[in-house]
C-alpha positions in Angstrom: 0.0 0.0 0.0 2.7 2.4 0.7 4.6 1.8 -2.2 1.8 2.5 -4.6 1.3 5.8 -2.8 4.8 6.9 -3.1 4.6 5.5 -6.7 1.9 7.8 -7.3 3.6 10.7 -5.7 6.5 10.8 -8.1 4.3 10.5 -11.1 2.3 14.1 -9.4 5.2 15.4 -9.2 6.9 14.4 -12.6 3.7 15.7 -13.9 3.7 19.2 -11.8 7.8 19.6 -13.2 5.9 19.4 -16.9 3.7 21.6 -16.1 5.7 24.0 -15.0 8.3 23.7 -17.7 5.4 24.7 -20.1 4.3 27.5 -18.2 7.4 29.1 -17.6 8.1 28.4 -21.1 4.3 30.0 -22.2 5.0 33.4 -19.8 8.2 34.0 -21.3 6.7 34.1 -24.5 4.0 36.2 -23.6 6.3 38.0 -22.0 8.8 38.9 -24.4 5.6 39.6 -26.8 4.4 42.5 -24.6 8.1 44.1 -24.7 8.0 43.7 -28.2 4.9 45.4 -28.8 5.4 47.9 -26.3 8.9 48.8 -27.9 7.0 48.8 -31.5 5.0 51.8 -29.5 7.2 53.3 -28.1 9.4 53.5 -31.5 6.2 54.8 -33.6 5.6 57.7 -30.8 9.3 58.9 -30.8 11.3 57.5 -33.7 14.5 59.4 -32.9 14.7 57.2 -29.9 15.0 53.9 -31.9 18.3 53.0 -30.9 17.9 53.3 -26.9 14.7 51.5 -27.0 15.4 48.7 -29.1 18.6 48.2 -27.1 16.6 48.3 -23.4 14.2 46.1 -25.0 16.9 43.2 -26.2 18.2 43.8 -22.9 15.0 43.1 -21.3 14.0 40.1 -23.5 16.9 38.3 -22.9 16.6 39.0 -19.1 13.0 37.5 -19.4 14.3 34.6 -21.8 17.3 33.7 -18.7 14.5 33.4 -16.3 12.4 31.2 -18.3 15.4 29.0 -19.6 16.4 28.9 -15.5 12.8 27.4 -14.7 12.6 25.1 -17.7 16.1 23.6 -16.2 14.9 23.4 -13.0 11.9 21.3 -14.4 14.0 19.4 -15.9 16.1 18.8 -13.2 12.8 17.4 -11.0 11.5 14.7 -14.0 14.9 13.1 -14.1 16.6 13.2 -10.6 
């Protein structure tokens, strides 16, 4: 009896790991959409500013993408240890 509940735990937790690598992975791509179109915005209301924006936004993105590549790893980590 014991051992099919801790077999059962491990698989709800394998499966909470997957989850959570697929949200991370969906919020970072939301993510990084909104900057993106907030930067498109930005750029259309003050075009002279085009370089400083676009270079606070890649900054930004890949700040959100290091995140979100940190939590998929994590997730990771918890299916196969």
């Amino acid at each position: 009896m014991l051992g099919m509940i801790l077999l059962a735990a491990d698989a709800i937790a394998k499966l909470g790991a997957a989850v959570g690598g697929g949200i991370a992975a969906i919020g970072a791509g939301i993510g990084i959409g909104k900057i993106g179109g907030s930067a498109m915005e930005a750029i259309a209301r003050q075009p002279e500013s085009t370089g400083d924006i676009r270079s606070n936004m890649i900054v930004i993105a890949a700040l959100v993408e290091g995140v979100a590549l940190f939590a998929v790893i994590v997730c990771a980590l918890a299916l196969f240890l």
